[in-house]
C-alpha positions in Angstrom: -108.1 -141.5 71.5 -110.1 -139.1 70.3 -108.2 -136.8 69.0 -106.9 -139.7 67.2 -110.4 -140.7 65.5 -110.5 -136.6 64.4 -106.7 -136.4 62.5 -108.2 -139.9 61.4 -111.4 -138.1 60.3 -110.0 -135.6 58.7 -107.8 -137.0 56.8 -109.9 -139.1 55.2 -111.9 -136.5 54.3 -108.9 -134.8 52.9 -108.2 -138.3 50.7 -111.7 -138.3 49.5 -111.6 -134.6 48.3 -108.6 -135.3 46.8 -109.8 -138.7 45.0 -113.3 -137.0 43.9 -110.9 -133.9 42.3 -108.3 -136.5 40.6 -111.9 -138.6 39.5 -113.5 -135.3 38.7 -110.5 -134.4 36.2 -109.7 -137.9 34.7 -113.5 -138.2 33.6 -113.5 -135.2 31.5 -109.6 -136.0 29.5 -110.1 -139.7 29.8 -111.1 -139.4 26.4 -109.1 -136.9 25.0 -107.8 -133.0 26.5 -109.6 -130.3 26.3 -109.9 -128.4 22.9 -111.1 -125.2 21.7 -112.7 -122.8 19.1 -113.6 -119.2 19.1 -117.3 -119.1 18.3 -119.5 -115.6 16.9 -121.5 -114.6 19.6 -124.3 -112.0 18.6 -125.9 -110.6 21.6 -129.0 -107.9 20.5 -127.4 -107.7 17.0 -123.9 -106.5 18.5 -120.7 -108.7 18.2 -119.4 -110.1 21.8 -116.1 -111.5 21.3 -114.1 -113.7 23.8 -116.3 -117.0 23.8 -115.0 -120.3 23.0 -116.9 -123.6 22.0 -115.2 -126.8 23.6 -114.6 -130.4 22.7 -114.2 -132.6 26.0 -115.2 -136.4 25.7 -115.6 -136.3 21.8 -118.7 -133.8 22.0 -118.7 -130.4 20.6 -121.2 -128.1 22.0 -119.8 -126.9 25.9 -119.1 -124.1 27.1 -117.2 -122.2 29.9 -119.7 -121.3 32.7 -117.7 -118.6 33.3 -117.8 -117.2 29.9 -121.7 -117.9 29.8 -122.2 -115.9 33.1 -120.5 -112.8 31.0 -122.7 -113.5 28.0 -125.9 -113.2 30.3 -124.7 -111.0 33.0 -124.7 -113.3 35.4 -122.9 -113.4 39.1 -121.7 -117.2 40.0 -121.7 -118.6 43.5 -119.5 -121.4 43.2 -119.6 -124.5 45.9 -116.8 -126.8 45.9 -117.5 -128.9 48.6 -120.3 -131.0 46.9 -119.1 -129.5 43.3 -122.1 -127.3 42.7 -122.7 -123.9 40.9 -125.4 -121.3 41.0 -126.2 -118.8 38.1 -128.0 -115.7 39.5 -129.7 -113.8 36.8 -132.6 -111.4 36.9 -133.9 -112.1 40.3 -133.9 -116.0 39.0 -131.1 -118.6 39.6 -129.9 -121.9 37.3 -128.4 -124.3 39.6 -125.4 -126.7 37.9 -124.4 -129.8 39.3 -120.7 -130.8 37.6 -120.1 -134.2 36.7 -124.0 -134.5 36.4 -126.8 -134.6 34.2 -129.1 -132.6 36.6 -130.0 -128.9 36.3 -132.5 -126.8 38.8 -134.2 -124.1 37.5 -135.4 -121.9 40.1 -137.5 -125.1 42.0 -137.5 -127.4 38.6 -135.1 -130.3 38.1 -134.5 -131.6 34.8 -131.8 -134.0 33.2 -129.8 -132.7 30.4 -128.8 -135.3 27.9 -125.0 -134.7 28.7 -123.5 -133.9 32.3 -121.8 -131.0 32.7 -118.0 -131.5 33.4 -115.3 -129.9 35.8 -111.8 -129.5 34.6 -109.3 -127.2 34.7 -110.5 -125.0 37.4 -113.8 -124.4 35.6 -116.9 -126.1 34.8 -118.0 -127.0 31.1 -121.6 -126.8 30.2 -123.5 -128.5 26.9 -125.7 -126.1 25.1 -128.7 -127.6 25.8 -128.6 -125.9 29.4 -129.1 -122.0 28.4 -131.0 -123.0 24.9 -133.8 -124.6 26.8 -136.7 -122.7 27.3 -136.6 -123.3 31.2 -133.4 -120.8 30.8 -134.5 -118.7 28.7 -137.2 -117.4 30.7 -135.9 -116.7 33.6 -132.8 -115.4 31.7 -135.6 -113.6 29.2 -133.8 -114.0 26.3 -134.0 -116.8 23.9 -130.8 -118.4 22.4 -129.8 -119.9 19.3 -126.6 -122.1 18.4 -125.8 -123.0 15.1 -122.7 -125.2 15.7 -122.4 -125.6 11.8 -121.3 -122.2 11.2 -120.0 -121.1 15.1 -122.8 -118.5 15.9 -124.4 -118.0 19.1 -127.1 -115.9 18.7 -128.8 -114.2 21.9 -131.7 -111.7 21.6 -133.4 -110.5 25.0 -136.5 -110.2 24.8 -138.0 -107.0 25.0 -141.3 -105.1 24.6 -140.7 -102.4 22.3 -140.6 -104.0 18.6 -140.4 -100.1 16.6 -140.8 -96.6 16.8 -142.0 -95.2 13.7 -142.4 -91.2 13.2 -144.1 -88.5 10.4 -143.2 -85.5 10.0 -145.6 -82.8 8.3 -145.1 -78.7 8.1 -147.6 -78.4 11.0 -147.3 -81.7 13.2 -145.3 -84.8 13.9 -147.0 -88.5 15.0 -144.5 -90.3 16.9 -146.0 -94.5 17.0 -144.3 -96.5 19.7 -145.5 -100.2 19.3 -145.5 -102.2 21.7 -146.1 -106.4 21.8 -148.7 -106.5 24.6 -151.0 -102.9 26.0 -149.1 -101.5 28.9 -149.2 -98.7 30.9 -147.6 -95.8 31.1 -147.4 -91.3 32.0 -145.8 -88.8 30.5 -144.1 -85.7 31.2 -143.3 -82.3 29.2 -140.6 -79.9 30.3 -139.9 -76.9 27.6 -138.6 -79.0 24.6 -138.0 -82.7 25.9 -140.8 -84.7 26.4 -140.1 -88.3 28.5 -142.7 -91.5 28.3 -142.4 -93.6 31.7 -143.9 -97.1 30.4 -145.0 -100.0 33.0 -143.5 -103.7 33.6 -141.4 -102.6 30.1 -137.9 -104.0 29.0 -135.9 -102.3 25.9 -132.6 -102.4 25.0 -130.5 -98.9 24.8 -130.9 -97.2 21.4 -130.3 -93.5 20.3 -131.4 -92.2 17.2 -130.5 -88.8 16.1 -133.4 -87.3 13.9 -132.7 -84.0 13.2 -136.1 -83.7 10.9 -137.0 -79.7 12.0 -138.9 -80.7 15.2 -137.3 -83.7 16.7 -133.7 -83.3 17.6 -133.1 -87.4 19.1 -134.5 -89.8 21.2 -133.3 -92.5 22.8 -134.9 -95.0 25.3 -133.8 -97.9 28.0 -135.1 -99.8 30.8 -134.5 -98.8 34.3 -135.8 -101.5 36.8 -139.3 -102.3 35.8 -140.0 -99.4 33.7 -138.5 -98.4 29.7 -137.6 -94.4 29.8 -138.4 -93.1 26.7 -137.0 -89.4 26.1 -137.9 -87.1 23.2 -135.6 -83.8 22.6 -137.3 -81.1 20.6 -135.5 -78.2 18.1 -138.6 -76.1 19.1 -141.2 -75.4 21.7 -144.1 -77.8 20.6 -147.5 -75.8 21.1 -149.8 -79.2 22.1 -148.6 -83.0 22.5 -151.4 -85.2 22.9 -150.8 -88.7 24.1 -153.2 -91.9 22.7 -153.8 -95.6 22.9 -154.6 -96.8 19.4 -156.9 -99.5 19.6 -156.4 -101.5 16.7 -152.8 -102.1 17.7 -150.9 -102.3 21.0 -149.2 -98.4 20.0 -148.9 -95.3 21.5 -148.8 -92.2 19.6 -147.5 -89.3 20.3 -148.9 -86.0 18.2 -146.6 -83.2 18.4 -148.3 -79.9 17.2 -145.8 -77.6 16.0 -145.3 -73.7 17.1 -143.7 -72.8 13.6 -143.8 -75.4 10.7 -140.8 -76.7 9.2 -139.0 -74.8 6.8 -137.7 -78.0 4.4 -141.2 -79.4 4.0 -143.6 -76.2 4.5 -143.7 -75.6 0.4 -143.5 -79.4 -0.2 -146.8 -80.3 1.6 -148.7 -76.9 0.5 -148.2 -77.7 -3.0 -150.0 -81.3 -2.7 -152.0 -81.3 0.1 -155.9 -81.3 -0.8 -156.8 -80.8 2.6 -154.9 -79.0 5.8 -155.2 -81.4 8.7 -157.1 -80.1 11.6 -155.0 -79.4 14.7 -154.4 -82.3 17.0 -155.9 -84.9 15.7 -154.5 -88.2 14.4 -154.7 -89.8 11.0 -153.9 -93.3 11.2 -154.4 -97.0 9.4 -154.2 -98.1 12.8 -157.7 -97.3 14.1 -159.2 -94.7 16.3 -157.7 -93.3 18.7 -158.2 -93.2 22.4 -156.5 -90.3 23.9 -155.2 -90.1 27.5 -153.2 -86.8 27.1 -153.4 -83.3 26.0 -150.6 -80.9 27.3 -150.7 -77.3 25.7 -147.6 -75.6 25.8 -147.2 -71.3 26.2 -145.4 -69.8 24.4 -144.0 -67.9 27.3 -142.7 -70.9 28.9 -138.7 -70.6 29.5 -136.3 -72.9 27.9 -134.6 -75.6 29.7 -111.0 -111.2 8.0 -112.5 -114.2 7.4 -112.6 -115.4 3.8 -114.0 -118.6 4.2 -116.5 -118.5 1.1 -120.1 -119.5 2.5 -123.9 -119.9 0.4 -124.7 -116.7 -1.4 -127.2 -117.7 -4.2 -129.2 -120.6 -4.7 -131.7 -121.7 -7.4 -134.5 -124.7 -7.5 -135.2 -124.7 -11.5 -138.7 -125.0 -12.3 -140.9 -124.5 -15.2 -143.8 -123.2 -13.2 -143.1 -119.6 -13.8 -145.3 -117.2 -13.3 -145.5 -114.2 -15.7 -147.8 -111.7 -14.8 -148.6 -110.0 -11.3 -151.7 -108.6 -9.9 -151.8 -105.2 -8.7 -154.5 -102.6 -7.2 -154.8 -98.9 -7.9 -156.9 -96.8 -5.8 -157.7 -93.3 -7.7 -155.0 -94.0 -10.6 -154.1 -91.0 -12.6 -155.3 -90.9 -16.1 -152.4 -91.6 -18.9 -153.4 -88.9 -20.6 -152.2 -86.7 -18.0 -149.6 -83.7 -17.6 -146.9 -85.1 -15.5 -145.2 -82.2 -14.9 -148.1 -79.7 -14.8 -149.5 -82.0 -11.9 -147.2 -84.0 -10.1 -147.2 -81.8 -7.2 -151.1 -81.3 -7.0 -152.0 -85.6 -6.7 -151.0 -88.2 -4.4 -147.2 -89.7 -5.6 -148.0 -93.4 -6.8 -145.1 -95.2 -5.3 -144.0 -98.7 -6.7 -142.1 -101.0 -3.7 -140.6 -104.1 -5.1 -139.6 -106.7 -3.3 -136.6 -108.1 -4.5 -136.4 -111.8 -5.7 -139.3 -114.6 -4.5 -140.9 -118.0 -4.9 -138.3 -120.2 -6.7 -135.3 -117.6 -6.4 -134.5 -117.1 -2.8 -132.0 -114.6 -3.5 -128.7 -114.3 -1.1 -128.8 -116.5 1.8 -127.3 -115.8 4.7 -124.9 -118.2 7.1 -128.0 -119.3 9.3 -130.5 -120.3 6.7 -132.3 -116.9 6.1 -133.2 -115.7 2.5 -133.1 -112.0 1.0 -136.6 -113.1 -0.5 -138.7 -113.0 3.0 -136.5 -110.1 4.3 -137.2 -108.2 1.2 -140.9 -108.9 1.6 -140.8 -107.9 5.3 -138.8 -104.6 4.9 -141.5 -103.5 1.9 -144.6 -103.9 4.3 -142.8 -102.3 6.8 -142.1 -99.2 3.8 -146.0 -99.6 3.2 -146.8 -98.6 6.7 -145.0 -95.8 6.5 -146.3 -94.1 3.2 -150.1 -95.4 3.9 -150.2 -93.4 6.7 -149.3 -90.3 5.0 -151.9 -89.1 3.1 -149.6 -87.7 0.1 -148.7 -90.8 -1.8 -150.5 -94.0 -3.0 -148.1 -97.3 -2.9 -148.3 -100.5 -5.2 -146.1 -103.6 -4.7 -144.5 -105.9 -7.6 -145.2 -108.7 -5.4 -147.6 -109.6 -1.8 -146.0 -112.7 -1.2 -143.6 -115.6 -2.2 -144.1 -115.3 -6.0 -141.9 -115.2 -8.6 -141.8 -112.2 -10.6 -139.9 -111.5 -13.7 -137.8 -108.9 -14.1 -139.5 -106.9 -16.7 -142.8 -107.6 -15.5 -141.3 -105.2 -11.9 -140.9 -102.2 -14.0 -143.8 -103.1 -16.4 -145.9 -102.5 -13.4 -144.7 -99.1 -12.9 -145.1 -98.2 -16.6 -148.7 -99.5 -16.4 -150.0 -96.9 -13.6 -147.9 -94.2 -14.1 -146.0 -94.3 -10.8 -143.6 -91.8 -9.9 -140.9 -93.5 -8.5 -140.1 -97.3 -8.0 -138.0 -98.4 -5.5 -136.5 -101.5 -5.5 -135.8 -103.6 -2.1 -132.6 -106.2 -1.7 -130.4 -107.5 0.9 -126.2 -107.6 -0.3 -123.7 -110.6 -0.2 -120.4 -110.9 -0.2 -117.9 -113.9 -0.1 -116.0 -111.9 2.7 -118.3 -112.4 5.9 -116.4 -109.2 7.2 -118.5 -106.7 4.0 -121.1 -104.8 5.7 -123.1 -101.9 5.3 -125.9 -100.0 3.5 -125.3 -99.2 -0.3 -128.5 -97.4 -2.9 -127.8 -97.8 -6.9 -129.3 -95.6 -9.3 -129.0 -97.4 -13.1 -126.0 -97.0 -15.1 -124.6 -99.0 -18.3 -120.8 -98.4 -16.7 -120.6 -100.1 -13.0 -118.7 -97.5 -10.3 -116.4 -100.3 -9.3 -116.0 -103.5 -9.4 -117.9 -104.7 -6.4 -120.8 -102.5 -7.4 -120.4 -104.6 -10.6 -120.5 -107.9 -8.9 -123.6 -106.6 -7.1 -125.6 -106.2 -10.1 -124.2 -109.6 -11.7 -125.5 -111.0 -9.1 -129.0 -109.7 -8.5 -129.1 -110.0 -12.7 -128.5 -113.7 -12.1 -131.9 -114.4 -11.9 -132.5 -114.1 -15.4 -131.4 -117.6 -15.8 -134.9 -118.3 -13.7 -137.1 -116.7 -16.4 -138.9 -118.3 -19.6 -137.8 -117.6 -23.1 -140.2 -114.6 -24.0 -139.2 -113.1 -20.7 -135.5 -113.2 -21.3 -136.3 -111.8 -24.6 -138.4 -108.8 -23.1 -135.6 -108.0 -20.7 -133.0 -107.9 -23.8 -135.5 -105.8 -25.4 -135.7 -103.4 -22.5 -132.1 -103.2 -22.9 -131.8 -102.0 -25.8 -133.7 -99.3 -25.8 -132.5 -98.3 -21.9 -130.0 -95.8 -23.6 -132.7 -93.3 -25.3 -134.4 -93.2 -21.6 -132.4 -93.4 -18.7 -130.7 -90.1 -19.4 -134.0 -88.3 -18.4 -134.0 -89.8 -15.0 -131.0 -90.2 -14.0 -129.7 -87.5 -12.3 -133.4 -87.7 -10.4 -132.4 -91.0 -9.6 -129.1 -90.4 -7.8 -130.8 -87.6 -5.9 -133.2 -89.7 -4.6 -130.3 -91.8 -3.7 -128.8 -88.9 -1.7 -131.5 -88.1 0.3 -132.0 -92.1 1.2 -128.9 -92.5 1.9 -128.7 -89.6 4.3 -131.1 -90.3 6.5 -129.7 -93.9 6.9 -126.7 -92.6 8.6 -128.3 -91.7 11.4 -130.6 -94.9 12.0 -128.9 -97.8 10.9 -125.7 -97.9 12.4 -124.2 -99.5 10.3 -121.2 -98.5 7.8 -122.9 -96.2 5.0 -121.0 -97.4 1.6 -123.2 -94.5 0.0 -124.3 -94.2 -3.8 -123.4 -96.3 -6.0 -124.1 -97.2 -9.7 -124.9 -100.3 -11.6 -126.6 -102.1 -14.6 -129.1 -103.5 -13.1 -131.9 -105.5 -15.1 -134.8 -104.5 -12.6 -134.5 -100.8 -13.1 -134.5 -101.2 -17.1 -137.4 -99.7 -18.6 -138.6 -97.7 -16.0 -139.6 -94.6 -16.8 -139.5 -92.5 -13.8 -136.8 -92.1 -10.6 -135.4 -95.1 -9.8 -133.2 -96.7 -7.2 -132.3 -100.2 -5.6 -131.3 -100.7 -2.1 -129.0 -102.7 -1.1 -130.3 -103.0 3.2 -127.5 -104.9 4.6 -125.2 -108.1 4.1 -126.8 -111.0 4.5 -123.8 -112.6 4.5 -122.1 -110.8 7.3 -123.5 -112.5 10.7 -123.9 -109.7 12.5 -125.9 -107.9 10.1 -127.7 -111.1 9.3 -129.2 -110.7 12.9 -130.4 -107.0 12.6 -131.7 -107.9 9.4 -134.4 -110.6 11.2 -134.8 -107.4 13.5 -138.5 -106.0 13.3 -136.5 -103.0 15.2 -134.0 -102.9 12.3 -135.9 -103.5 9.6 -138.2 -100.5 10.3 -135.2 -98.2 10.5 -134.8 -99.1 7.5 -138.0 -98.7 6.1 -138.4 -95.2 8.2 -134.6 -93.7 6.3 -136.1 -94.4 2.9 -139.7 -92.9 4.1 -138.2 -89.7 5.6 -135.4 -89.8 2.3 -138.1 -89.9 -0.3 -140.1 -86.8 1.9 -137.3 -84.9 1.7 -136.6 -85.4 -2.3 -140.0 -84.4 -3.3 -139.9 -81.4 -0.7 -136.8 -79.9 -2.6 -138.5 -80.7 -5.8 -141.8 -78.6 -5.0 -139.5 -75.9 -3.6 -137.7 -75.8 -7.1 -141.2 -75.9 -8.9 -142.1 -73.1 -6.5 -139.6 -70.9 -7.7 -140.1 -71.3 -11.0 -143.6 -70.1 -10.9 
């Protein structure tokens, strides 16, 4: 008998598995099968391919557990007897009931508006599950769908935002900022010096310098603590380690035992006053050092096409025409360019590319070249501000409009020395990518190059009547000029585009030229970068990248060093 009630037992056990399997399949193709569509997935700016959005029960937005688990380096520890599944991700876990509406994370149960579904050997998740910010912090990384345009968009969060370095003849300042103060120790053996930082997360990088005094560095998190490793080309003779106050940095100063031969003439010829050793000049504050290591000399060594929104234009007639801008110790008018360019601070004009009613390209998730621009040129600012040779003025501060000829008008009007002009590129082909400089030309150097200026010269159709006219006017008189500058221009360009090689990575499409509008008129060096494609989603990521977007900022620093240190090396030689 009862061996009877246990085969009776069990197989109605058996029945009911087999019921709740047949019940747990029929609920999610009642409606309709299964369907599928590859989906971008952007993880920390870099293309993960593989991941599919589904369609079960007439909505759009789940997703394969399994291929989630991949995405966030998960391990799964699947129950089938009551149909349940465990996420285990940085010492946290996302329980996921299928066929149900309920989620615990860690100890906290919440409903999701939809239930996640089991079919097919898997089970399906709605978005809402690792998009919610219960996920996202154990998971430490917040996540972004945009279902209109397939992109998943995952950035871990991390406490580095940008490393930042200046290089003079005698020392270097390395700035590591950080989001919040932490901790951390360092250690110096012959010509690598390695930062140990505290409770610290950072995703890999490796950026090859090659500047005279560093060689690379490269940094990533190892359990609780972010490695950061600095390879010298020569024995340094001190490094000094500090706090800034004023913002959550450290800086490394790097006192050289030689100075650098490409930049030794360069900052001799302009510098008013040689820095004292080992001591830091910053617009960050004072400094509060922790370190000083002095090193002996005697030491031994060691293809879609699919066209999407490029351009778009809100017409208005409040235009504004003029543009407020600062010079601290201008240089007179009346002054010898050439007899003192290399004895005064440069006068540097950053313009920020489009603004107020012309947002310029936008990219596939909403963001436009205007704020970008704006971002990447404060970001430039930094960088020449804290260098004591050159004096920077910007077209615009913030989301103005700015006519064309009123850009270069500025330059004219102080004297400047070079103006650089800041844009982000677009293409119809989400596949384009990559960083492009233009010097001014009337003939284009191909037809995309031409395209590129069409479109940047588009906003012309924004301005008023006298500033069209003003920007004809400029271009008629552009051919008795531009000669003078122009092979300055596309050595400039060289030197930018150099240094971008080794930061960016990202396709270098090199120098290029173009007719554009903005760099009419100007009567000094003058170039327009083209960052990155807005229009390509993967750059479209590193380009909302504080990390990226100094990179950028830092290549066209250290390019436009380098272009004035060959120029004082000529001027040398001639006297």
């Amino acid at each position: 008998m009862n061996n009877c009630m246990k085969k009776l037992t069990t197989l109605l056990f058996l029945s009911l598995v087999l019921l709740f399997t047949t019940y747990s399949y029929s609920y999610t193709t009642k409606k309709g099968d299964v369907s599928s569509q590859a989906i971008n997935v952007i993880i920390d700016g870099k293309i993960f391919h593989g991941v599919k959005v589904y369609k079960i029960s007439n909505h759009t937005k789940y997703f394969s557990v399994r291929e989630i688990a991949k995405i966030y380096n998960a391990s799964l520890e699947w129950k089938h007897m009551n149909s349940q599944i465990t996420m285990h991700l940085n010492n946290g876990k996302v329980t996921i009931k299928a066929n149900s509406k309920e989620v615990i994370f860690e100890k906290k149960l919440k409903r999701m508006q939809l239930p996640s579904l089991s079919a097919k050997n898997d089970v399906y998740i709605p978005s809402e599950i690792f998009t919610c910010q219960d996920f996202s912090k154990i998971a430490e990384a917040d996540t972004k769908l945009e279902p209109s345009y397939l992109v998943l968009n995952v950035i871990h969060r991390q406490n580095i935002f940008s490393i930042k370095y200046f290089t003079k003849p005698e020392n270097t300042q390395i700035l590591i900022q950080l989001d919040k103060p932490l901790s951390y120790t360092t250690s110096i053996l012959s010509k690598t010096i390695t930062l140990k930082i505290s409770k610290c997360k950072a995703q890999y990088n490796f950026i090859n310098v090659n500047n005279g005094i560093i060689k690379d560095l490269q940094y990533d998190t190892q359990g609780k603590y972010t490695i950061i490793k600095i390879n010298l080309e020569q024995k340094p003779q001190f490094v000094k380690t500090s706090i800034l106050s004023k913002q959550n940095s450290i800086s490394i100063d790097i006192t050289h035992s030689k100075d650098i031969d490409n930049l030794s003439n360069f900052t001799r010829a302009i510098a008013t006053e040689p820095e004292k050793p080992n001591t830091i000049t910053t617009e960050y504050g004072q400094a509060k050092t922790n370190e000083i290591v002095s090193i002996s000399e005697n030491d031994e060594k060691d293809k879609d096409l699919t066209r999407i929104p490029i351009t778009k234009f809100e017409h208005t007639n409040n235009i504004i025409d003029k543009t407020e801008t600062t010079v601290i110790n201008m240089v007179p008018k009346n002054i010898d360019r050439e007899e003192n360019s290399y004895k005064r601070k440069k006068i540097i004009v950053l313009d920020a590319g489009h603004g107020g009613q012309d947002p310029g390209a936008i990219g596939a998730n909403g963001t436009k070249e205007k704020d970008i621009n704006l971002k990447i040129v404060y970001e430039l600012k930094s960088f020449f501000d804290n260098d004591d040779n050159y004096e920077t003025i910007l077209t615009r501060k913030d989301d103005t409009f700015i006519p064309l000829a009123e850009r270069t008008n500025v330059a004219k009007k102080h004297g400047s020395d070079l103006f650089i002009s800041i844009h982000c590129n677009a293409n119809s082909n989400r596949n384009a990518n990559g960083f492009e400089i233009y010097f001014l030309s009337e003939n284009a150097t191909d037809s995309e190059a031409a395209a590129t200026a069409n479109l940047e010269n588009s906003v012309l159709e924004l301005e008023d009547i006298s500033s069209k006219k003003r920007a004809l006017l400029e271009n008629m008189f552009w051919s008795m000029t531009v000669t003078e500058y122009m092979n300055e221009s596309s050595e400039l360009s060289g030197f930018i585009a150099a240094e971008t090689s080794v930061r960016l990575k990202i396709p270098n499409r090199g120098v290029k030229q173009a007719n554009f509008y903005v760099l009419r008129g100007t009567q000094m060096p003058a170039v327009l970068v083209e960052s990155a494609f807005l229009s390509n989603y993967h750059e479209e990521e590193k380009l909302k990248s504080k990390k990226f977007r100094t990179a950028i900022a830092n290549s066209i620093y250290e390019g436009v060093v380098k272009y004035y240190a060959k120029k004082a090396k000529e001027q040398n030689t001639k006297q």
